[in-house]
C-alpha positions as CSV (number, residue, x, y, z in Angstrom):
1,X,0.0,0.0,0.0
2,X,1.4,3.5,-0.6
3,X,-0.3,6.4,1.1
4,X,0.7,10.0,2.2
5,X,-0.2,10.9,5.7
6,X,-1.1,14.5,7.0
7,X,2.0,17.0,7.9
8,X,2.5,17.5,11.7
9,X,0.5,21.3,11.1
10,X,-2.8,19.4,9.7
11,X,-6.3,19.4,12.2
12,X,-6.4,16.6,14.6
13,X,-9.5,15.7,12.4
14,X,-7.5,15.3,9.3
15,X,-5.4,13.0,11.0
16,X,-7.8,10.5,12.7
17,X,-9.2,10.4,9.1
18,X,-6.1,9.3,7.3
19,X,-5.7,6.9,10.3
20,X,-9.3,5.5,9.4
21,X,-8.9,5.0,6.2
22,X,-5.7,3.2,6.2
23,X,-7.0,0.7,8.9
24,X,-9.8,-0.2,6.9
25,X,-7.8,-0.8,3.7
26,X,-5.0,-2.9,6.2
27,X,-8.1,-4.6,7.6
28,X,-9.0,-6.0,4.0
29,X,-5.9,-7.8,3.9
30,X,-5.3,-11.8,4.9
31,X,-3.1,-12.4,7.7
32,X,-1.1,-14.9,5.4
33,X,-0.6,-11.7,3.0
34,X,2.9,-9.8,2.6
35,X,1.6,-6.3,3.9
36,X,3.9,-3.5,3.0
37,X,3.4,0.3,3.3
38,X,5.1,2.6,1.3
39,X,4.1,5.5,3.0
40,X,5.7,9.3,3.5
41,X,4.2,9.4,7.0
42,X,5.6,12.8,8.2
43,X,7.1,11.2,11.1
44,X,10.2,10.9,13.1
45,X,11.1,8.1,15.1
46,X,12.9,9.2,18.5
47,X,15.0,7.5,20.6
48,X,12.2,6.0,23.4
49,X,11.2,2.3,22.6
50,X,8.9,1.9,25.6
51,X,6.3,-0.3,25.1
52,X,6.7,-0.6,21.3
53,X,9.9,-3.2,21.4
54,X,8.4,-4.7,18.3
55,X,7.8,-1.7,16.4
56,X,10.5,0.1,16.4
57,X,14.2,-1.3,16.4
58,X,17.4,-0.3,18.0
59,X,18.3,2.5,14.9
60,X,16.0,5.2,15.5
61,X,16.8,9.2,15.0
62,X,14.9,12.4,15.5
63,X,13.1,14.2,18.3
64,X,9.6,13.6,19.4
65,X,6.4,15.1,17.4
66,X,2.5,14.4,17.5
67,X,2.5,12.1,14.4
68,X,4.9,9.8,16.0
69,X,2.5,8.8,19.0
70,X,-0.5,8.1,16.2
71,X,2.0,6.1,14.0
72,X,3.5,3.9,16.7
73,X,0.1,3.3,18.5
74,X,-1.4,2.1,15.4
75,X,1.8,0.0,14.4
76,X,1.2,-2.1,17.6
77,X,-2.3,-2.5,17.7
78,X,-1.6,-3.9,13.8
79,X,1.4,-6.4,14.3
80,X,3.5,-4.0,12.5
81,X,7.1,-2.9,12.3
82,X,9.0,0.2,11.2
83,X,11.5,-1.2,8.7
84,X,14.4,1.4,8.7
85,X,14.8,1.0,12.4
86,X,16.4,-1.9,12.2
87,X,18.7,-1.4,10.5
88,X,22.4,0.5,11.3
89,X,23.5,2.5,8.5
90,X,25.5,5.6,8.3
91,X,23.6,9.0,8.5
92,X,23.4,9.9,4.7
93,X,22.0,6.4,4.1
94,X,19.1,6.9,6.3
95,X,18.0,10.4,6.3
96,X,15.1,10.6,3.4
97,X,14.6,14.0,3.9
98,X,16.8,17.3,3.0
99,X,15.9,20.8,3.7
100,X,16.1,23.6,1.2
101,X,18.9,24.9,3.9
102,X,20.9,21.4,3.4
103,X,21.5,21.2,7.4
104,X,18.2,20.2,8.4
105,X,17.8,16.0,7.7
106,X,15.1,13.7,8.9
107,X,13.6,10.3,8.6
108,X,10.1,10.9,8.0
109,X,9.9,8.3,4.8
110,X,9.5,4.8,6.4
111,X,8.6,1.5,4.7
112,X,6.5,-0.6,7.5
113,X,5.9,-4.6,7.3
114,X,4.1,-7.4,8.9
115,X,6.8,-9.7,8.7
116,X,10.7,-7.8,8.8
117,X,12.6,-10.9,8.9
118,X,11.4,-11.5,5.4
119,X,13.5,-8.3,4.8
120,X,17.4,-8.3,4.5
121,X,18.0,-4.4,4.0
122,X,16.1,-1.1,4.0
123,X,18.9,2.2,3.2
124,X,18.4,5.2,1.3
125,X,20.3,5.8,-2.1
126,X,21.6,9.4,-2.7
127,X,22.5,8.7,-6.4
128,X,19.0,7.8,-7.6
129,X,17.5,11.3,-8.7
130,X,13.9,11.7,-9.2
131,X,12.8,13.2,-12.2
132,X,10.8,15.9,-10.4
133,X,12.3,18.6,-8.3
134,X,12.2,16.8,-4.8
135,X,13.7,17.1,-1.7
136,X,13.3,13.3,-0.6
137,X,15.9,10.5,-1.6
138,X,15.3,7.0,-2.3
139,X,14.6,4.8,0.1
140,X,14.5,0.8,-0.5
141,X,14.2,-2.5,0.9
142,X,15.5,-5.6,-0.3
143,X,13.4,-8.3,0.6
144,X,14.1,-12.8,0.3
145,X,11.1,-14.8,0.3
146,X,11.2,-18.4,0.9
147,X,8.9,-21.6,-1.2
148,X,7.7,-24.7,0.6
149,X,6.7,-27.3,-1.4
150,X,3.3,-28.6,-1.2
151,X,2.7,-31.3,1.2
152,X,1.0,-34.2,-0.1
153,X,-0.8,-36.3,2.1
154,X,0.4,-39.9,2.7
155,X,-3.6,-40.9,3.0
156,X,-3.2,-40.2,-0.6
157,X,-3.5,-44.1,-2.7
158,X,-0.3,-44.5,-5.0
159,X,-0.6,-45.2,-8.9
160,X,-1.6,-48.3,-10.4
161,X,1.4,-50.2,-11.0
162,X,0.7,-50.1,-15.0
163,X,4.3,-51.1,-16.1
164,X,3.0,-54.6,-15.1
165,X,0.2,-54.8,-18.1
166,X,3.5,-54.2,-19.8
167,X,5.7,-56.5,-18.8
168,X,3.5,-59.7,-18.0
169,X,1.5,-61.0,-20.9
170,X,-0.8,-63.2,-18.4
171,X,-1.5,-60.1,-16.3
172,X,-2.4,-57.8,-19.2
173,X,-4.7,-60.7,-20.5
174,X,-6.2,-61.5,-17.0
175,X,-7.0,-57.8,-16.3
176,X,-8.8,-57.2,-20.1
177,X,-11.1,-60.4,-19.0
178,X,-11.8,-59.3,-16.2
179,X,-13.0,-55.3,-17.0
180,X,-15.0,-57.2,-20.1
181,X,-16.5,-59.4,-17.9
182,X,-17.5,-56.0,-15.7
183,X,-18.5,-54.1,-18.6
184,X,-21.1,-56.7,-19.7
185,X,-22.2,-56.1,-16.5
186,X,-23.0,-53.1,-16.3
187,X,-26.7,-51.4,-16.7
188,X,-27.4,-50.2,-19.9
189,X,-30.9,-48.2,-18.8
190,X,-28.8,-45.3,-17.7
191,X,-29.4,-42.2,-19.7
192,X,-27.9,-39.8,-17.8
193,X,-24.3,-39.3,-19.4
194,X,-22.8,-38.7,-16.0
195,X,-24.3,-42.0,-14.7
196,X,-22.9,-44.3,-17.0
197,X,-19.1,-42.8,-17.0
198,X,-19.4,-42.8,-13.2
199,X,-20.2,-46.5,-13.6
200,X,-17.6,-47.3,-16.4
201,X,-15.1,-45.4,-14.4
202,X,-16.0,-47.8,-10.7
203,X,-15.6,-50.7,-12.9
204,X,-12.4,-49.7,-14.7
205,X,-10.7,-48.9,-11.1
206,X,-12.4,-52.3,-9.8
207,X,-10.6,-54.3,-11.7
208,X,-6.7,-52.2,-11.9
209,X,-7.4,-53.0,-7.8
210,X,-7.7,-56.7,-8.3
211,X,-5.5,-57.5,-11.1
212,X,-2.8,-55.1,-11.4
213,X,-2.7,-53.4,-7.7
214,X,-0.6,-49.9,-6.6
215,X,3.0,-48.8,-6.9
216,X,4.6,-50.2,-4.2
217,X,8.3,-48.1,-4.2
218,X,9.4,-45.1,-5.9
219,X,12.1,-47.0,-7.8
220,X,13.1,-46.3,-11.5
221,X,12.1,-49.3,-13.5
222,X,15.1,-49.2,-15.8
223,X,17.3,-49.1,-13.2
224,X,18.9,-52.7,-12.9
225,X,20.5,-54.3,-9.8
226,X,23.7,-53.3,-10.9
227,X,23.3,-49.7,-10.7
228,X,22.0,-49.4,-7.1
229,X,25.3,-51.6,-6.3
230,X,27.2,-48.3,-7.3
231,X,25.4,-46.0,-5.5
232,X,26.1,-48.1,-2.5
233,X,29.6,-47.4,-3.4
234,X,29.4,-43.9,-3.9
235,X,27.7,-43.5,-0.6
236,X,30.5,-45.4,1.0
237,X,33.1,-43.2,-0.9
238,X,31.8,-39.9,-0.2
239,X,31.6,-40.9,3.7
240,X,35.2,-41.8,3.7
241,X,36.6,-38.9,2.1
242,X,37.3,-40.0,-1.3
243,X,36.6,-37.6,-4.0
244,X,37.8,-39.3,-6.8
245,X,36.8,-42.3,-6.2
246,X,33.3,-40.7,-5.5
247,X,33.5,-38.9,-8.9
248,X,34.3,-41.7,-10.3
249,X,31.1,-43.9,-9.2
250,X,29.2,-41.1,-10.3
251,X,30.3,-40.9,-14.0
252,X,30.0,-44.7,-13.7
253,X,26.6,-44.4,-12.7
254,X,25.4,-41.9,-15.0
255,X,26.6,-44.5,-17.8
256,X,24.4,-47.2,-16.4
257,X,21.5,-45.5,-15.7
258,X,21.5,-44.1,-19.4
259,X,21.9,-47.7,-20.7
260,X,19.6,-49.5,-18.6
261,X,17.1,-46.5,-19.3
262,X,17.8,-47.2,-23.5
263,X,17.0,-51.4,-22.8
264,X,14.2,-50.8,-20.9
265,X,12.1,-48.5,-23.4
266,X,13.6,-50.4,-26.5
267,X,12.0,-53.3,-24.8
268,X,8.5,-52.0,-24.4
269,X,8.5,-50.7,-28.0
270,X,9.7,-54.3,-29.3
271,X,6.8,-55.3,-27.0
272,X,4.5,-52.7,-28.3
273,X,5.0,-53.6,-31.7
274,X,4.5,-57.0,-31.4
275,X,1.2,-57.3,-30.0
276,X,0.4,-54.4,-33.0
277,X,1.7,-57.0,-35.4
278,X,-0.1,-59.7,-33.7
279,X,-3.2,-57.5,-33.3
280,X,-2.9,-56.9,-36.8
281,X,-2.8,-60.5,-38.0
């Protein structure tokens, strides 16, 4: 959010309404939602962190003014913090504000979050001109955000374990007997489209759940015997301290996987073909 609060001279009623507003727009937001303000709040952030510990950090400058109370108040009653206080910088990377005079300097540009740790840096830059006349500098935060992977639930059933219809004749012919047998079962008085593929659908997963059954590991299928042997031995390389000999394995590996990968595929499209050719006779 970027907003532009009231100057320490405005009405008391000018600020309660800025106040307002901006609570009602923060209020919108999720709690799981990054919530940053980019605001030019007119205030300066003394030196007293009593009772606002999380607000404001141990970097603070300036005196005491009326917009200060208003801003930290609201900052604590909104899990918020006051980015630029916590970090140390020197004084010309931290002042956003330069008088006409070029003596009098002030903080009164802050950038305010809901989470700060997500943040690794919040200076000001004096080379980055604006295009307008302005007396305020740059200020920016650099922020890292982390990804979790989604977390999929173990109550969740495996795949059918289809490279089976592949490799076993007898399976592939004892599971097509059996859907046939459930597919001349099945009701033909349904009309509703929805009914009958609901019911194809039962009797399809009926039978992969007698004949064929679920994955049971998460092992490659081209991967032969052989090439878990030299991982074993890479394991036990890299534990000792042997680089090369780790390095080695590991090319060695590479080269076996990529083999037994090249058998296993040219196997199922010699298989595939056949029963085309056979189909076809």
């Amino acid at each position: 959010m970027v907003a532009y609060a009231p100057p320490e001279e405005a009405h008391d009623e000018d600020k309660d309404l800025f106040f307002d507003q901006l609570e009602s727009a923060i209020n919108c937001v999720p709690r799981h939602d990054q919530l940053i303000l980019l605001n030019e709040f007119n205030v300066v952030t003394d030196t007293d962190r009593a009772g606002f510990e999380q607000v404001v950090g141990n970097h603070r400058s300036g005196s005491l003014n009326d917009n200060k109370l208003r801003l930290l108040t609201f900052c604590a009653a909104h899990g918020l913090s006051i980015l630029g206080s916590w970090f140390q910088h020197r004084n010309l990377h931290r002042f956003t504000w330069i008088s006409n005079d070029h003596r009098t300097r002030k903080k009164i540009d802050h950038i305010i979050t809901r989470d700060r740790t997500a943040f690794i840096s919040c200076r000001v830059y004096r080379g980055a001109e604006c295009p307008a006349n302005t007396n305020h500098r740059l200020l920016i935060a650099k922020m890292k955000l982390w990804w979790w992977p989604a977390v999929h639930s173990s109550n969740q059933p495996t795949k059918y374990d289809t490279l089976r219809l592949i490799k076993d004749d007898d399976l592939a012919q004892r599971y097509s007997v059996d859907i046939s047998n459930k597919f001349q079962a099945l009701s033909s008085t349904e009309e509703d489209v929805e009914s009958q593929w609901a019911a194809i659908s039962s009797a399809i997963k009926k039978s992969a759940d007698v004949v064929v059954g679920r994955r049971k590991c998460a092992r490659k299928p081209w991967l032969a015997d052989e090439a878990f042997d030299i991982v074993q031995k890479k394991l036990t390389a890299w534990k000792q301290g042997d680089h090369q000999e780790c390095n080695h394995l590991r090319r060695l590996f590479d080269k076996t996987a990529k083999n037994d990968r090249e058998q296993f595929y040219n196997h199922i499209a010699d298989k595939a073909e056949a029963r085309s050719r056979n189909g076809t006779e």
